[in-house]
C-alpha positions in Angstrom: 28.6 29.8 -38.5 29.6 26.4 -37.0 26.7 24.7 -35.1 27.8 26.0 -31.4 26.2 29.5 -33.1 29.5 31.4 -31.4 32.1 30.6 -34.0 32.5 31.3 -37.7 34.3 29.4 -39.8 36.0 30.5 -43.2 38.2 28.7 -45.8 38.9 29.5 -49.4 41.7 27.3 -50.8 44.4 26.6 -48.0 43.6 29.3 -45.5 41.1 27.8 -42.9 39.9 29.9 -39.9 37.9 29.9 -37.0 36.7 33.0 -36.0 35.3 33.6 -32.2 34.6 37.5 -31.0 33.2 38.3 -27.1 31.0 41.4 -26.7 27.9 43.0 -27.3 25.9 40.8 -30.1 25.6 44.0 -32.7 29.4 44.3 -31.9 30.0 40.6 -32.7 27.6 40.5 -36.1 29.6 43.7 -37.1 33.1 42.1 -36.6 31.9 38.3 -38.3 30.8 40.5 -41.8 34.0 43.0 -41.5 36.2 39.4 -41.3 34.1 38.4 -44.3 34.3 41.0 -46.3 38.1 41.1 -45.6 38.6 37.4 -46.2 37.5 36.9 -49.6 40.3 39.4 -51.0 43.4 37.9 -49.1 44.5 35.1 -51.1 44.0 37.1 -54.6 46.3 39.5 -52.8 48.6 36.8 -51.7 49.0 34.9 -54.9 49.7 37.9 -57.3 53.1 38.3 -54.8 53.7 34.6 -54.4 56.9 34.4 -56.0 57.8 37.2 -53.8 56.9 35.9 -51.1 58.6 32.0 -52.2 61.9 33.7 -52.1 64.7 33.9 -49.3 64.2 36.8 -46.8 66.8 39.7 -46.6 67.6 41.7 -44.0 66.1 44.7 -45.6 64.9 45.2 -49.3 62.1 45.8 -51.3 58.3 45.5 -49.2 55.7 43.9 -51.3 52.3 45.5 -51.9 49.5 43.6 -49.7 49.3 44.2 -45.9 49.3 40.6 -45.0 52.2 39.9 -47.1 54.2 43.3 -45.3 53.3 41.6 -41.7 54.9 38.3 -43.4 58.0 40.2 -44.5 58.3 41.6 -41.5 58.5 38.9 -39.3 61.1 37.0 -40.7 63.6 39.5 -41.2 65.1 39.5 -38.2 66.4 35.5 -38.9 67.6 37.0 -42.7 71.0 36.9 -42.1 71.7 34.0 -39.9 69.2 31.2 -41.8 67.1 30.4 -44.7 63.6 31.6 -44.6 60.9 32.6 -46.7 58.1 34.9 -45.7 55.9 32.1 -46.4 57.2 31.2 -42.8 54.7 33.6 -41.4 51.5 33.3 -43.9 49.3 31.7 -41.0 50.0 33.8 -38.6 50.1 37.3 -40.9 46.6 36.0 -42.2 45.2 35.8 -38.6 46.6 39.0 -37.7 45.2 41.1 -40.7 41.6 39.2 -39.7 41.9 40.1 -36.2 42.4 43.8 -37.0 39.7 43.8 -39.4 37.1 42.9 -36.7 38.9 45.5 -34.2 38.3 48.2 -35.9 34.9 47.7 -37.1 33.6 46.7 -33.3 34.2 47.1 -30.1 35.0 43.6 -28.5 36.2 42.4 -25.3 38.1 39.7 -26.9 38.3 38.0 -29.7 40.8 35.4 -31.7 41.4 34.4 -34.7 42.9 30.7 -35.7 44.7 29.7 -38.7 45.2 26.1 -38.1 47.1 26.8 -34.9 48.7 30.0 -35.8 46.4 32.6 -33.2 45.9 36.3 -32.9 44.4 37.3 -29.9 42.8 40.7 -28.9 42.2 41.5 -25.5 40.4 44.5 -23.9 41.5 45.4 -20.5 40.4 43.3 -17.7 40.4 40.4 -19.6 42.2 36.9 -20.4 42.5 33.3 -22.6 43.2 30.6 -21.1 44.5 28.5 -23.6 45.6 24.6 -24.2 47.9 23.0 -26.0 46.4 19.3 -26.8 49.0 16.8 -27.4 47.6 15.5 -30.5 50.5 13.5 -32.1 47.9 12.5 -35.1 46.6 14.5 -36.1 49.5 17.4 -35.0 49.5 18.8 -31.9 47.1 21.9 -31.9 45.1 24.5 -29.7 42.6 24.8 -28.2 40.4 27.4 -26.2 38.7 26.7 -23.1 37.8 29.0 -19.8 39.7 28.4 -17.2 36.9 26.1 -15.4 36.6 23.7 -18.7 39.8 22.6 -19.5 39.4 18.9 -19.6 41.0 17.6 -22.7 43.9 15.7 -22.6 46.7 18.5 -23.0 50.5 19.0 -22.4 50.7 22.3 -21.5 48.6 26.1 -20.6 49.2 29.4 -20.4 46.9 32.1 -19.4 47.2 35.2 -21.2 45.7 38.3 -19.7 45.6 41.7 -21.4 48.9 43.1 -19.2 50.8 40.7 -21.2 52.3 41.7 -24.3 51.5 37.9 -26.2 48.7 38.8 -29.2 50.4 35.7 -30.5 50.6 32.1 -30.9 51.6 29.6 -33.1 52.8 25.8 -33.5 55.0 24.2 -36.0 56.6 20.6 -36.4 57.2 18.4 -39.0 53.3 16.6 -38.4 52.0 19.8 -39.0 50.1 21.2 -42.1 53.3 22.9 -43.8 57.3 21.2 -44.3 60.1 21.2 -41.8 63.7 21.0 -41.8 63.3 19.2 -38.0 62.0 16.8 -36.0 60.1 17.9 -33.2 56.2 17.2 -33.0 55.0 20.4 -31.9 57.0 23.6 -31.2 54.6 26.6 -29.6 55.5 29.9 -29.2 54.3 33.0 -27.1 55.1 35.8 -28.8 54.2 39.8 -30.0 51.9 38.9 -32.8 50.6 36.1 -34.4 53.4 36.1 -37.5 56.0 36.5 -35.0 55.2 33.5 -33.2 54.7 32.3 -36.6 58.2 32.4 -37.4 59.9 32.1 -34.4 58.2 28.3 -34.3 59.4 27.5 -37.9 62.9 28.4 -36.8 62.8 26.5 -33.2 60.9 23.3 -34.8 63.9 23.4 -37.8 66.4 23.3 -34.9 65.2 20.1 -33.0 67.0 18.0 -35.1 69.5 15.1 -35.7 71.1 15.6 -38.7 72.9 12.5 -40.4 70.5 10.2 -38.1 69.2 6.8 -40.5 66.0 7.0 -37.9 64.7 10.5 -39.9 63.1 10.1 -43.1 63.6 13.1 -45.2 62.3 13.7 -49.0 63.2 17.1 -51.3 60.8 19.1 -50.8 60.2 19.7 -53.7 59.7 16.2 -54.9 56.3 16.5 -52.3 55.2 20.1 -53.7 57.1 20.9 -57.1 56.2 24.6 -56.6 57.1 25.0 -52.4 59.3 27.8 -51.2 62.0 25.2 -49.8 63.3 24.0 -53.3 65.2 20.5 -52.9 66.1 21.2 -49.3 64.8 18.0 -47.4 62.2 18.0 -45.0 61.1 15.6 -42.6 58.6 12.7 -43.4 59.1 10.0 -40.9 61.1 10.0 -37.4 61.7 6.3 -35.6 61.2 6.1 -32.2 64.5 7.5 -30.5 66.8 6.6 -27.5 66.6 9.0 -24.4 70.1 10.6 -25.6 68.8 11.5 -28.9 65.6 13.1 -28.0 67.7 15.1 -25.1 69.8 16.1 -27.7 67.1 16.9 -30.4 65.6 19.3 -28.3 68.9 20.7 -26.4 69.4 22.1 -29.7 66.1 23.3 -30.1 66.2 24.8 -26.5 69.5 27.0 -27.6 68.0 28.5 -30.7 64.8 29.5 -28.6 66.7 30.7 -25.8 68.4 32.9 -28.9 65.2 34.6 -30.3 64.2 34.9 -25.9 67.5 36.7 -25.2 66.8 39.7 -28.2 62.7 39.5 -27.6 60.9 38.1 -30.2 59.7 35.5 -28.5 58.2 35.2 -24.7 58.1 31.9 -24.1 58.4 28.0 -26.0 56.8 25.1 -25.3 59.4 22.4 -27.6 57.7 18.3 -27.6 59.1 15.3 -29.0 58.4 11.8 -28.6 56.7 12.9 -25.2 59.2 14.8 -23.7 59.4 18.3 -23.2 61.4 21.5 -22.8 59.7 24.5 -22.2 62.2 28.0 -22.6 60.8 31.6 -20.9 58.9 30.2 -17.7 60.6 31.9 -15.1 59.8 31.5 -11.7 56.8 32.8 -10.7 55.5 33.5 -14.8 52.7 31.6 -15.9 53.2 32.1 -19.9 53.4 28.0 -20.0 52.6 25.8 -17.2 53.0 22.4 -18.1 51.6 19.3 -15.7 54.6 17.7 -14.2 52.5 14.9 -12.9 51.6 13.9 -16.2 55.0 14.6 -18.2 59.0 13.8 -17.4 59.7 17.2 -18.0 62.9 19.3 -17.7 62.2 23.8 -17.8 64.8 25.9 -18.7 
């Protein structure tokens, strides 16, 4: 448990989680040990199908064995046939997910989340809501964070509230500052979607889109001259971005904006939140929908 006596936090080799569950207090101690219990299985599971899960995605295919890695296959199907991706695209998200479910169906809770690094699940009972941040952290990566609607007083670029009428149990953020490669350059990409490995890897594929390809401003290294045994191979992935003219950044994210408007248009995503070098373009807020609400007094900021 983490010192606020709320939260629980679990990590065995790169999964890291924080845990939070609202209900009755029995209901809450029975969810934390069901997540335990769950937890300390998942990576086994996950390792003895790595290779599987390293490989390109198909459009259909053989499923692999574990649950999480099924909600990773899953996810990215749907990009199979149009761009490379791994299931390894969705690992975060899947993990969170599988958590989640664990805790929901050995308690009753009014809500509850799960966060792996960023990636989110949500569960929400009727008649309730998350109101949640997105901090613009350039370093470390921009991330999440929770707050009731009366506390939010970090520094952030962007909210959404998400109340159980909503069909969002997911969210996630990717960009190149984050935790795992990308193909792009955009510092954060967040995404409102289904579940948490949707949004998982919807973001991959927006964040690879913001890009400039050919520009000397981008650093880029193999990827697998950083992590011999990544899922990327030598494709490069980003390591450094210069600061950038107006035009570039517009057209950076212009390409971003089309591939999310893409994944909008056939549903699996709800909404995008896409930030580089301070500006951003937000896809799926239609007038009168709150999925992102972004601060125009504190950003230049341009909705689609």
């Amino acid at each position: 448990m983490l010192p606020d006596a709320r939260r629980l936090h679990m990590q065995d080799g790169p999964i890291d989680l924080i845990v939070e569950a609202f209900g009755e207090e029995k209901e809450i101690e029975a969810a934390y040990h069901a997540a335990c219990r769950r937890f300390v299985t998942v990576l086994d599971e996950l390792c003895s199908e790595l290779l599987f899960l390293r490989r390109p995605a198909t459009a259909d295919g053989p499923q692999p064995e574990g649950s999480v890695a099924r909600r990773m296959v899953d996810a990215v199907r749907p990009y199979a046939r149009k761009t490379f991706i791994t299931p390894m695209a969705a690992v975060a998200g899947a993990v969170a997910e599988e958590i989640l479910e664990t805790m929901t169906l050995a308690a009753k809770l009014s809500r509850a989340y799960v966060n792996d690094g960023g990636d989110i699940a949500l569960h929400l009972a009727a008649g309730e809501r998350f109101v949640v941040g997105m901090a613009d952290l350039p370093d470390p990566p921009a991330n999440l964070a929770f707050r009731k609607p009366r506390n939010v007083g970090h520094p952030l670029f962007g909210t959404t509230t998400i109340d159980c009428s909503q069909p969002i149990r997911g969210i996630a953020t990717s960009g190149w500052r984050g935790r795992s490669f990308s193909l792009g350059i955009a510092d954060a990409v967040t995404v409102l979607a289904d579940t948490a490995a949707m949004a998982d890897a919807a973001a991959t594929v927006i964040a690879n889109a913001v890009d400039l390809p050919e520009n000397d401003k981008i650093g880029r290294v193999r990827a697998c001259d950083l992590a011999p045994d990544n899922d990327l191979g030598e494709r490069l992935v980003t390591q450094s971005v210069d600061h950038l003219s107006s035009h570039e950044i517009c057209d950076a994210l212009a390409a971003g904006v089309r591939a999310a408007e893409s994944l909008l248009h056939v549903g699996l995503i709800h909404a995008a939140a896409l930030n580089l070098q301070g500006e951003i373009q937000v896809v799926g807020a239609e007038t009168g929908s709150h999925f992102i609400r972004i601060p125009s007094s504190d950003r230049s900021l341009a909705h689609a």
